[in-house]
TORKOL-4160 file (C-alpha; in steps of 0.2 Angstrom, whole numbers, padded with zeros to 4 digits, m for minus):
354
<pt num="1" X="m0489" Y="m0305" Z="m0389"/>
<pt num="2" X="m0492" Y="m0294" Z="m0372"/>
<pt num="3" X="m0482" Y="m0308" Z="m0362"/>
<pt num="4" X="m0468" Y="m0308" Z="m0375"/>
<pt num="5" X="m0466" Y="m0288" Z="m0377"/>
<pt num="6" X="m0465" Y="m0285" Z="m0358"/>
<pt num="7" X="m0450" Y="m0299" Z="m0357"/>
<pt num="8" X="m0440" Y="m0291" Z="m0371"/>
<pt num="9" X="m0445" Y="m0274" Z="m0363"/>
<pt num="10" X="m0435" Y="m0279" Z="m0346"/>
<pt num="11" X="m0422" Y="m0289" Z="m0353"/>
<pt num="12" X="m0415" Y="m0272" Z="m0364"/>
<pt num="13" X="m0418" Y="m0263" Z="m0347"/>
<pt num="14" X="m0406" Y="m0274" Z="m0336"/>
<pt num="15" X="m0392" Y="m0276" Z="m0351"/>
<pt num="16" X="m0391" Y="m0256" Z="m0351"/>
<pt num="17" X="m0389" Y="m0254" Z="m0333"/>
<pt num="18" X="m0377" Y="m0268" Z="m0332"/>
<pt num="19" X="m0368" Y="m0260" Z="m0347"/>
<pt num="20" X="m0368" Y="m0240" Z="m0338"/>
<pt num="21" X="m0362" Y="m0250" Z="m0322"/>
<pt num="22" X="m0349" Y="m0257" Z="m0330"/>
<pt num="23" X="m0345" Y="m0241" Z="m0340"/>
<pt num="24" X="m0343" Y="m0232" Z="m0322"/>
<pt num="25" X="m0332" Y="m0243" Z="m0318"/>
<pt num="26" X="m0321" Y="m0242" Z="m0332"/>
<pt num="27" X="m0321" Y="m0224" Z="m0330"/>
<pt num="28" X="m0318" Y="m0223" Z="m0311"/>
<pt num="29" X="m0302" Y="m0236" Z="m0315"/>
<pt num="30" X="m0296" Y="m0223" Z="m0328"/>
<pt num="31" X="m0297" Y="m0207" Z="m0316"/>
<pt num="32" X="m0288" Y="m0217" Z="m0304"/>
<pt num="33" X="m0274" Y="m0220" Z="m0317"/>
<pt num="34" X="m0274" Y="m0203" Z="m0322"/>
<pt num="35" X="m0271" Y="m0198" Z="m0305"/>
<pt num="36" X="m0259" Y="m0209" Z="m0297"/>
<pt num="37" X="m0242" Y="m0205" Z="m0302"/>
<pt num="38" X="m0246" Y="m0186" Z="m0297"/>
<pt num="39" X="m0250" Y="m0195" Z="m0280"/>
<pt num="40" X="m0232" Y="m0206" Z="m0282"/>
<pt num="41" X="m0221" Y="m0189" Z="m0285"/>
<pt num="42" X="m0228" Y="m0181" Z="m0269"/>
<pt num="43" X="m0223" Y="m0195" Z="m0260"/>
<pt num="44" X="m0209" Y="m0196" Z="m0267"/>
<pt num="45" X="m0204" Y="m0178" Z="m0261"/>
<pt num="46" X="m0210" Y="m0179" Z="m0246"/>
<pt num="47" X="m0199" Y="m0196" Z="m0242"/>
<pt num="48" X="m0184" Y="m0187" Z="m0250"/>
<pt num="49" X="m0186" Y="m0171" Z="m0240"/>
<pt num="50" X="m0186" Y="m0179" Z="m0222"/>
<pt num="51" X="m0173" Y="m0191" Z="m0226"/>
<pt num="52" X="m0164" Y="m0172" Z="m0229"/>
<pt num="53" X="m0171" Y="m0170" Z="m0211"/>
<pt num="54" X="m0165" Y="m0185" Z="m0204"/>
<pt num="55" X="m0150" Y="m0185" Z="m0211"/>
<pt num="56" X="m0147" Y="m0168" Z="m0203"/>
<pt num="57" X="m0153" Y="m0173" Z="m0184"/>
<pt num="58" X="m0141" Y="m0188" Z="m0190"/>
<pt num="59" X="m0126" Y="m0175" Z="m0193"/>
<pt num="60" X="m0129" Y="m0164" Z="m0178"/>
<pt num="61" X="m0130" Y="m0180" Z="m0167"/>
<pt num="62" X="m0113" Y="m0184" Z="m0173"/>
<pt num="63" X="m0106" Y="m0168" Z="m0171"/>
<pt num="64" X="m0115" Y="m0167" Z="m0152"/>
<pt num="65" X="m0107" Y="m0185" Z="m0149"/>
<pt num="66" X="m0089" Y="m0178" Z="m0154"/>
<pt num="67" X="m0090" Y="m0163" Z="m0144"/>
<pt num="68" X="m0095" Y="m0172" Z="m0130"/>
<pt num="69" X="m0083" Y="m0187" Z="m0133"/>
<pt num="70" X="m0069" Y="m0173" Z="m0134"/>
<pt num="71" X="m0076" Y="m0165" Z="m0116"/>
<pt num="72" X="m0077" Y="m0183" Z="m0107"/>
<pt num="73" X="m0056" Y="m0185" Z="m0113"/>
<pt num="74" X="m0053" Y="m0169" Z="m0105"/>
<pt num="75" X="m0065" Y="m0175" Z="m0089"/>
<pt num="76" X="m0053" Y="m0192" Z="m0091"/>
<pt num="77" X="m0038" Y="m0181" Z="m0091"/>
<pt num="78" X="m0041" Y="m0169" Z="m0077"/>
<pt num="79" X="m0045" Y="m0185" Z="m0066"/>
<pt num="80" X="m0028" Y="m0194" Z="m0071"/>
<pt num="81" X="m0019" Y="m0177" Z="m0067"/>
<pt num="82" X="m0031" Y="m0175" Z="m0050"/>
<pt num="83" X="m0023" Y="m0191" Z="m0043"/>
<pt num="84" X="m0008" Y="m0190" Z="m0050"/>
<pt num="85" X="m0007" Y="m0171" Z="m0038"/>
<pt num="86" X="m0015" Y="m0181" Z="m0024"/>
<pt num="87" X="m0003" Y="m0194" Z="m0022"/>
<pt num="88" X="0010" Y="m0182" Z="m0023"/>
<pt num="89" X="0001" Y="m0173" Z="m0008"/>
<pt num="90" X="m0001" Y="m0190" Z="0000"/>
<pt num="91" X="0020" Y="m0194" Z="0000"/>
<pt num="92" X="0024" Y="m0175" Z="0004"/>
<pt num="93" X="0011" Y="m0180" Z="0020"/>
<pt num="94" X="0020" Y="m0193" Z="0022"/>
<pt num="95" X="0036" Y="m0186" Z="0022"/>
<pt num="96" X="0033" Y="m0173" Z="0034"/>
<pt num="97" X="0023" Y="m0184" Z="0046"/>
<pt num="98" X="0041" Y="m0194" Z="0046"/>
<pt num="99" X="0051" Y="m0176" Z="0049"/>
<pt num="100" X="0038" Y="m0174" Z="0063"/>
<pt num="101" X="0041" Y="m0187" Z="0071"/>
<pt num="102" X="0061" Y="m0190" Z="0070"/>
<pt num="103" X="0060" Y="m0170" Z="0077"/>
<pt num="104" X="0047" Y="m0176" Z="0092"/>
<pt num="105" X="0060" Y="m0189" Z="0095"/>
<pt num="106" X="0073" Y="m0177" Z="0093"/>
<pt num="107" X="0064" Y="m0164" Z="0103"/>
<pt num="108" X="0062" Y="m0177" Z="0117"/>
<pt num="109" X="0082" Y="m0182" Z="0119"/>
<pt num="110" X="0085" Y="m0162" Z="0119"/>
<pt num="111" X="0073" Y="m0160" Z="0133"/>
<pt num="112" X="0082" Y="m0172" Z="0144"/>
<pt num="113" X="0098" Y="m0164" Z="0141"/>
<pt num="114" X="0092" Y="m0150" Z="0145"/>
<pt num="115" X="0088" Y="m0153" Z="0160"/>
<pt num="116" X="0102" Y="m0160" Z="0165"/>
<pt num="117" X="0113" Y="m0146" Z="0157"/>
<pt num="118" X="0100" Y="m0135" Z="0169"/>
<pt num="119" X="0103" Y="m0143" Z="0185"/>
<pt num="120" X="0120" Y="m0142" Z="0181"/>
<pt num="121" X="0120" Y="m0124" Z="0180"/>
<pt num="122" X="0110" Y="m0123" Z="0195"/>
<pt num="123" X="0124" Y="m0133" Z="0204"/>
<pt num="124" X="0135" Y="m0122" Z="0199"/>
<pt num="125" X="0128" Y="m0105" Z="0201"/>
<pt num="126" X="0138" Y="m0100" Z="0220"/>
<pt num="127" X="0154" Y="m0106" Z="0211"/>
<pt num="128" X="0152" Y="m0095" Z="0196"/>
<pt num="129" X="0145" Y="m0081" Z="0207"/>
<pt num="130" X="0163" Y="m0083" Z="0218"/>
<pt num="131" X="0173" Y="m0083" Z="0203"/>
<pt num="132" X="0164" Y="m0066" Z="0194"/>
<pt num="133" X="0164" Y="m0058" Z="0212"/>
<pt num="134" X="0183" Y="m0050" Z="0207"/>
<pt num="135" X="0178" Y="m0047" Z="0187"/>
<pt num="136" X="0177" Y="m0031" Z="0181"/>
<pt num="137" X="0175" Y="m0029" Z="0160"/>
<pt num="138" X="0187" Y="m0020" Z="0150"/>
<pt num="139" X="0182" Y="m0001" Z="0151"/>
<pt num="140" X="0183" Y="m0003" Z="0130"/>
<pt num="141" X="0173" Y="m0017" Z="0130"/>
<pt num="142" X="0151" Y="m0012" Z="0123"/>
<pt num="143" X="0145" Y="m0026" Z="0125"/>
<pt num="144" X="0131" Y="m0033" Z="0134"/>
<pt num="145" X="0127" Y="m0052" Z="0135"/>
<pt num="146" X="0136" Y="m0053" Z="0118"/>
<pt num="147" X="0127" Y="m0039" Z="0109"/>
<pt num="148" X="0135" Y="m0023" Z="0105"/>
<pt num="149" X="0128" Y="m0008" Z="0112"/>
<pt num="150" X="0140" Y="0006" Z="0107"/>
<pt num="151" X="0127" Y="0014" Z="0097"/>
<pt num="152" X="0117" Y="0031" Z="0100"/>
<pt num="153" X="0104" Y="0029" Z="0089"/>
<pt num="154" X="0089" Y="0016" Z="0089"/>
<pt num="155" X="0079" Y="0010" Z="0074"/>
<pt num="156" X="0065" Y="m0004" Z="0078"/>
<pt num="157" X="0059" Y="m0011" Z="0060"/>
<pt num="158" X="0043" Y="m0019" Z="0068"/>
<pt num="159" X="0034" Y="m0033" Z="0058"/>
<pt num="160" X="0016" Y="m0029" Z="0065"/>
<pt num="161" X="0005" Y="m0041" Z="0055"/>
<pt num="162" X="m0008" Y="m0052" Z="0058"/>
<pt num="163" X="0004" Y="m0069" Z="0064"/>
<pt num="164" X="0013" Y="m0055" Z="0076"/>
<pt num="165" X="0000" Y="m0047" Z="0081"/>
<pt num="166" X="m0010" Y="m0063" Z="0087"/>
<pt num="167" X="0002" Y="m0072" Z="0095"/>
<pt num="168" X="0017" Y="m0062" Z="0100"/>
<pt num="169" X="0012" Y="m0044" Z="0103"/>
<pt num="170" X="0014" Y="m0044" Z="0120"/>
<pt num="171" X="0032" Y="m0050" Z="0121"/>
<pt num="172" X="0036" Y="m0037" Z="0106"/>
<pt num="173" X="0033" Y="m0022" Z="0119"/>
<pt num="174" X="0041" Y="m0032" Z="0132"/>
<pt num="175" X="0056" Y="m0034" Z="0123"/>
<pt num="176" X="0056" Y="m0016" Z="0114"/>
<pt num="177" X="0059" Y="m0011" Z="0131"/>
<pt num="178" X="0069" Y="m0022" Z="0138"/>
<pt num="179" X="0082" Y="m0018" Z="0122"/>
<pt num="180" X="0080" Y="0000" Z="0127"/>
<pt num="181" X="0085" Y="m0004" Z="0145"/>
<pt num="182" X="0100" Y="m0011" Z="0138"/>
<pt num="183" X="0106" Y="0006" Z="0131"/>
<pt num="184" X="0108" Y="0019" Z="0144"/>
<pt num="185" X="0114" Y="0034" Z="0134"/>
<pt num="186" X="0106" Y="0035" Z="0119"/>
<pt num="187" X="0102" Y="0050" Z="0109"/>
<pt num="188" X="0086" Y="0044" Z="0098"/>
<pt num="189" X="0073" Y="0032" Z="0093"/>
<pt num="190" X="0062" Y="0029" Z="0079"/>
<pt num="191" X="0049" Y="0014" Z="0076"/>
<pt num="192" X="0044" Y="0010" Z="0058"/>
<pt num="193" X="0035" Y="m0006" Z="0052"/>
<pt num="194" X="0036" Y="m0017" Z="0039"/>
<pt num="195" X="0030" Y="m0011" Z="0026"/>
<pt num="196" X="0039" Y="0008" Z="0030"/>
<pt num="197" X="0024" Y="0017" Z="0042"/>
<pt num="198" X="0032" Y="0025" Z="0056"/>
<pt num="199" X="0026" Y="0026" Z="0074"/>
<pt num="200" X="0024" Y="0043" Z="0077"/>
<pt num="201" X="0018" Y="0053" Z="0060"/>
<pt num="202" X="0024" Y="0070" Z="0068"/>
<pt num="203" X="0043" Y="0062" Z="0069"/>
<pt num="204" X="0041" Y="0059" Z="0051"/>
<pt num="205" X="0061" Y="0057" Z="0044"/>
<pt num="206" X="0069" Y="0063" Z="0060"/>
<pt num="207" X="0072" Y="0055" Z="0078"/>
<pt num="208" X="0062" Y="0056" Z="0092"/>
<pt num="209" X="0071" Y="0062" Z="0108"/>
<pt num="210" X="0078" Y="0049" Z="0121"/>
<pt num="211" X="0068" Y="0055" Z="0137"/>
<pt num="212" X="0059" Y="0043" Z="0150"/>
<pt num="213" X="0043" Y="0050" Z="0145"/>
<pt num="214" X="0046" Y="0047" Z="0127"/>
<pt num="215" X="0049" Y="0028" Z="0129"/>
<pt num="216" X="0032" Y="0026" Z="0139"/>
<pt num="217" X="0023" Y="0036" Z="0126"/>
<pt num="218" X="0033" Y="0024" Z="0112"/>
<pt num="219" X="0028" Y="0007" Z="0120"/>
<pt num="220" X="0011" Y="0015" Z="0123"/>
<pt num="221" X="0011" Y="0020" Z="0103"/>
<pt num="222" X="0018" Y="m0001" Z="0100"/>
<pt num="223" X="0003" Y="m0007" Z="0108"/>
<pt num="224" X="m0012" Y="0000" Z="0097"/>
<pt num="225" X="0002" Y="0000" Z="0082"/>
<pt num="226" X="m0007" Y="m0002" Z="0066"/>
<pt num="227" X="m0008" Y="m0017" Z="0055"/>
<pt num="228" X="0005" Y="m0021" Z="0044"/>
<pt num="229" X="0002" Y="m0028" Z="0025"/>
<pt num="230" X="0018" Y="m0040" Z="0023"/>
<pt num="231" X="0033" Y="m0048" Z="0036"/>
<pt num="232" X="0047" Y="m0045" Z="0025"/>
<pt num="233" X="0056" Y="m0030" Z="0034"/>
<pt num="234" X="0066" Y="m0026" Z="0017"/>
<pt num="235" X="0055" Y="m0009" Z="0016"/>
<pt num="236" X="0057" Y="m0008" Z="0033"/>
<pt num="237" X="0076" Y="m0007" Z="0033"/>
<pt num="238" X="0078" Y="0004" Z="0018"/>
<pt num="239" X="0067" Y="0019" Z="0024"/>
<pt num="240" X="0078" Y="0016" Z="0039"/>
<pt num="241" X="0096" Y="0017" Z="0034"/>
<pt num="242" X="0089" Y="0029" Z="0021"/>
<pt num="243" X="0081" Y="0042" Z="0029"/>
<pt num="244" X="0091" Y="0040" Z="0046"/>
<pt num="245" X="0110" Y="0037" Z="0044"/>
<pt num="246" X="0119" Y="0050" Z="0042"/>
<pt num="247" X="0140" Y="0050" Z="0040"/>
<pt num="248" X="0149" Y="0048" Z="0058"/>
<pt num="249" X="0131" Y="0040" Z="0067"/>
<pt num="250" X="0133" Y="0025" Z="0077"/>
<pt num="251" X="0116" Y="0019" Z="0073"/>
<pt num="252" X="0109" Y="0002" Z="0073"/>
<pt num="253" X="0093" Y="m0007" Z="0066"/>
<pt num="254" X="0083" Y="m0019" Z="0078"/>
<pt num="255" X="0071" Y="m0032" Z="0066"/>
<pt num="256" X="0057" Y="m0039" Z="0076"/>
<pt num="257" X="0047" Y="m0052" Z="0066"/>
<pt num="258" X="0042" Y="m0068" Z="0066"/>
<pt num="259" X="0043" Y="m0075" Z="0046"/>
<pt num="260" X="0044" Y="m0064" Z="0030"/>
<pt num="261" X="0032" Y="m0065" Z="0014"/>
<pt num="262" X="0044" Y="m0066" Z="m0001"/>
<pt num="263" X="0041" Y="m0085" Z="m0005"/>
<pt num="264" X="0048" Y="m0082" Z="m0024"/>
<pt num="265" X="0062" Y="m0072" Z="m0015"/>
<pt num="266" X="0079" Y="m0081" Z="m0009"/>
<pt num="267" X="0089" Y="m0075" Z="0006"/>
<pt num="268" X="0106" Y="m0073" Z="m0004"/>
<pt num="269" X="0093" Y="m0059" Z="m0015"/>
<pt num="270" X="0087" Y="m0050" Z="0002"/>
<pt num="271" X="0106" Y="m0050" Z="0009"/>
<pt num="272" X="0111" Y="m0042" Z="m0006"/>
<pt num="273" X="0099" Y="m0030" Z="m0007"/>
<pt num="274" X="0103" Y="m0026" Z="0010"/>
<pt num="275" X="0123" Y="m0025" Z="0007"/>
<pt num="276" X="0120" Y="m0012" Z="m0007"/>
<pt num="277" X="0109" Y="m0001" Z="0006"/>
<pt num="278" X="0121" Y="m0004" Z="0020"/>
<pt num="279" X="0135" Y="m0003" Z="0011"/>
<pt num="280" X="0152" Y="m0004" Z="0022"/>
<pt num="281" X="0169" Y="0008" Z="0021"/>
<pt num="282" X="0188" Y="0003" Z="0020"/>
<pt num="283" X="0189" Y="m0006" Z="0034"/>
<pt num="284" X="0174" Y="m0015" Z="0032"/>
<pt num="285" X="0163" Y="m0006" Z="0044"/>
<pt num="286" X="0144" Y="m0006" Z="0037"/>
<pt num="287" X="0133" Y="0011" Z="0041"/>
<pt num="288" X="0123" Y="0005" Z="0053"/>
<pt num="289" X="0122" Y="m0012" Z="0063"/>
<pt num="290" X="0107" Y="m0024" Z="0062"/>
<pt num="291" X="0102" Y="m0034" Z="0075"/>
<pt num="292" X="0086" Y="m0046" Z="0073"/>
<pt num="293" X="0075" Y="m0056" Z="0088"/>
<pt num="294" X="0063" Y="m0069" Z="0080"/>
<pt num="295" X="0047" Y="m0073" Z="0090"/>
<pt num="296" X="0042" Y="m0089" Z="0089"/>
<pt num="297" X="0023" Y="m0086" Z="0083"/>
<pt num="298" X="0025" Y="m0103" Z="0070"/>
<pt num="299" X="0040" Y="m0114" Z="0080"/>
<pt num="300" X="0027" Y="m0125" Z="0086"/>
<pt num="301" X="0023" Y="m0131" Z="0069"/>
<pt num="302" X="0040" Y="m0131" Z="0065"/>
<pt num="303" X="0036" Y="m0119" Z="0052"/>
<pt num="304" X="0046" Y="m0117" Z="0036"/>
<pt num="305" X="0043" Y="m0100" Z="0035"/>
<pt num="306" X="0050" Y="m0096" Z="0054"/>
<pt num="307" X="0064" Y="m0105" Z="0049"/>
<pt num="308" X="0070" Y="m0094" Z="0033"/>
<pt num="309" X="0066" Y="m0079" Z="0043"/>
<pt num="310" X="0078" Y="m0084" Z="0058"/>
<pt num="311" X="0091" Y="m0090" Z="0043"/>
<pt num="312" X="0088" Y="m0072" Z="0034"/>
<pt num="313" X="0090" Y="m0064" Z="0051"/>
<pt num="314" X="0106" Y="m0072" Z="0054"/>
<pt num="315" X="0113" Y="m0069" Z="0038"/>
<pt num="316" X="0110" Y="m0052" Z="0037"/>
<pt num="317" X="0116" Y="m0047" Z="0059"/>
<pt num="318" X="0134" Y="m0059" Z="0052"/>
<pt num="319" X="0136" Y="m0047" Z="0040"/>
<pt num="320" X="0130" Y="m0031" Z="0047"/>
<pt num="321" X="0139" Y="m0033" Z="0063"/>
<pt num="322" X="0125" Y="m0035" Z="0073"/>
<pt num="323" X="0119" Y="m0051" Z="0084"/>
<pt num="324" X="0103" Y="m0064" Z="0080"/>
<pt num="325" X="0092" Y="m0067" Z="0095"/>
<pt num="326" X="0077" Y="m0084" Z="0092"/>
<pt num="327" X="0066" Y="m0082" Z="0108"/>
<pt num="328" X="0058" Y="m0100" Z="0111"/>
<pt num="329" X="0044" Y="m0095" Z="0124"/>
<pt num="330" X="0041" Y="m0079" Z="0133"/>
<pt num="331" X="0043" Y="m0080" Z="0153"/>
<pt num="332" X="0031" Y="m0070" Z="0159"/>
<pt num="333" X="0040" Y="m0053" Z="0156"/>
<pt num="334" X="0054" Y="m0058" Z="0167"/>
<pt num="335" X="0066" Y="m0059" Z="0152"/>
<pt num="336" X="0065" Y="m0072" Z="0138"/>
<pt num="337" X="0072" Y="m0090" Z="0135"/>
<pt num="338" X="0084" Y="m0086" Z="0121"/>
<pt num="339" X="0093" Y="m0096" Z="0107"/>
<pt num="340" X="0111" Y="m0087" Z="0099"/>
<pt num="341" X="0120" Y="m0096" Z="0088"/>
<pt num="342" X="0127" Y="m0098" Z="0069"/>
<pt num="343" X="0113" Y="m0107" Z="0064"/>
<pt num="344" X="0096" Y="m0108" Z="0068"/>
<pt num="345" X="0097" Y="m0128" Z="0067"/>
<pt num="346" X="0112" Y="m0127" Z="0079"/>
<pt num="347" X="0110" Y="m0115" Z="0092"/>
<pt num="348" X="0112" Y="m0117" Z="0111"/>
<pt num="349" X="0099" Y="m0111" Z="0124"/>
<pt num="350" X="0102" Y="m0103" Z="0139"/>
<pt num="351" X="0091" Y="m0089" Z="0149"/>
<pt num="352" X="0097" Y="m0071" Z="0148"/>
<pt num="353" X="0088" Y="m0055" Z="0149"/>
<pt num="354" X="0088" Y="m0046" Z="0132"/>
């Protein structure tokens, strides 16, 4: 019976823990159901809110690709305009590497008929000299070498910048005073620059007296002259003819430059400007007369610049009455090799004092 009560004993034993385990499960199955679609929602947002995120990198990413789409076009477009200016450049290059060398060409024919119009003129020199022995120039005639030297008073319109006073500043005393030896009997002089400075502050608006000592102390006062800012010598002439000319004068104007500034500025503009300054009577007789001497700071380089200034200069002596001098190379101070002519592209040379 003992044997029989302790096996029924165990047997209810092991059924209920079997039972409880069983029920525990169960129950831990139904927490876990309970529980799992609050688990799902939170997922859920969580995915939908960095898909929000991505798709907001995903927007900025585009809008950083169009920017930079937009600057790489531009980048495209200043390339295609970059060689599109550089072969532009190239054929202008070209072109005036062409120029150059057609004017060396040319340059090297004109030397050799120079020399041969120069021996000729030395060949010739007793002859000339035999027939001007017996000339004597009409007692009307106020001419020297061609220029016209009947006036009393002397305005030099100076272009003292940089180019000028680097490479030509020398020969613009020389030749100041050269021109001054070339009129005997004058009554004034006055020295301005380019941009309307003069000389000698205490002559300010009237003339310095002609005297020996004056024109040392004026060439002196030419050599340490100050700076000017710009070439063109249209301020120049207008504080001349303004402030000096007065009605029965014989005055005249002596530009000494080497190129003007005015790039945007045409020559027919300049010449007029200068007409309505120096305007003329009945007869046609302007105020003042203007003579102009180019130095040839840029010739070498065949500048372009050089070249407007000496077809400025010539425009404006043709109609002022005056006379164009070019010098080509400075001799030392002995005088000048000069060009006079027309035009600056056909001029003939010959040496002759200033």
């Amino acid at each position: 019976m003992r044997k029989e009560r302790d096996t029924e004993t165990f047997s209810l034993s092991f059924l209920d823990a079997v039972t409880c385990a069983f029920g525990a499960v169960i129950l831990l199955l139904v927490l876990t159901k309970i529980y799992e679609p609050q688990i799902i929602e939170r997922s859920k947002q969580e995915l939908i809110g960095l898909i929000a995120v991505l798709q907001q990198e995903l927007f900025e990413m585009r809008g950083e690709t169009a920017v930079m789409n937009r600057e790489l076009q531009t980048v495209d477009e200043q390339l295609l305009e970059s060689g599109q200016r550089l072969s532009s450049r190239r054929k202008l290059v070209t072109e005036a590497q062409g120029r150059y060398d057609a004017l060396q060409v040319a340059a090297q024919g004109e030397t050799e008929e120079r020399q041969e119009l120069l021996a000729a003129r030395q060949s010739l020199t007793e002859e000339m000299k035999a027939l001007l022995a017996d000339y004597q120039p009409a007692k009307d005639d106020t001419t020297v070498g061609g220029i016209p030297v009947d006036s009393q008073y002397l305005a030099f319109v100076i272009d003292s910048s940089g180019s000028m006073m680097a490479g030509a500043w020398r020969t613009v005393v020389e030749t100041v005073e050269e021109t001054l030896q070339v009129y005997p009997d004058i009554k004034g002089i006055q020295v301005i620059d380019t941009d309307g400075y003069y000389l000698d502050q205490k002559y300010t608006g009237r003339w310095i007296p002609d005297s020996a000592a004056n024109r040392r102390r004026i060439l002196r006062g030419i050599e340490n002259m100050r700076q000017a800012r710009n070439s063109s010598p249209r301020r120049g002439v207008q504080k001349a003819i303004e402030a000096f000319y007065k009605p029965g004068l014989k005055m005249s104007v002596f530009i000494l430059g080497d190129d003007f500034d005015e790039d945007r500025t045409t020559i027919e503009q300049i010449a007029g400007f200068v007409d309505r300054i120096n305007t003329s009577d009945e007869f046609g007789n302007r105020l003042v007369r203007i003579h102009a001497v180019a130095f040839p700071v840029h010739i070498k380089q065949f500048n372009l610049r050089f070249v407007r200034f000496s077809h400025l200069m010539r425009t404006l002596c043709e109609r002022n009455g005056g006379t164009f001098i070019a010098l080509t190379e400075s001799s030392g101070g002995s005088g000048f090799r000069i060009q006079i002519g027309a035009r600056p592209q056909e001029v003939t040379t010959h040496d002759q004092d200033i």
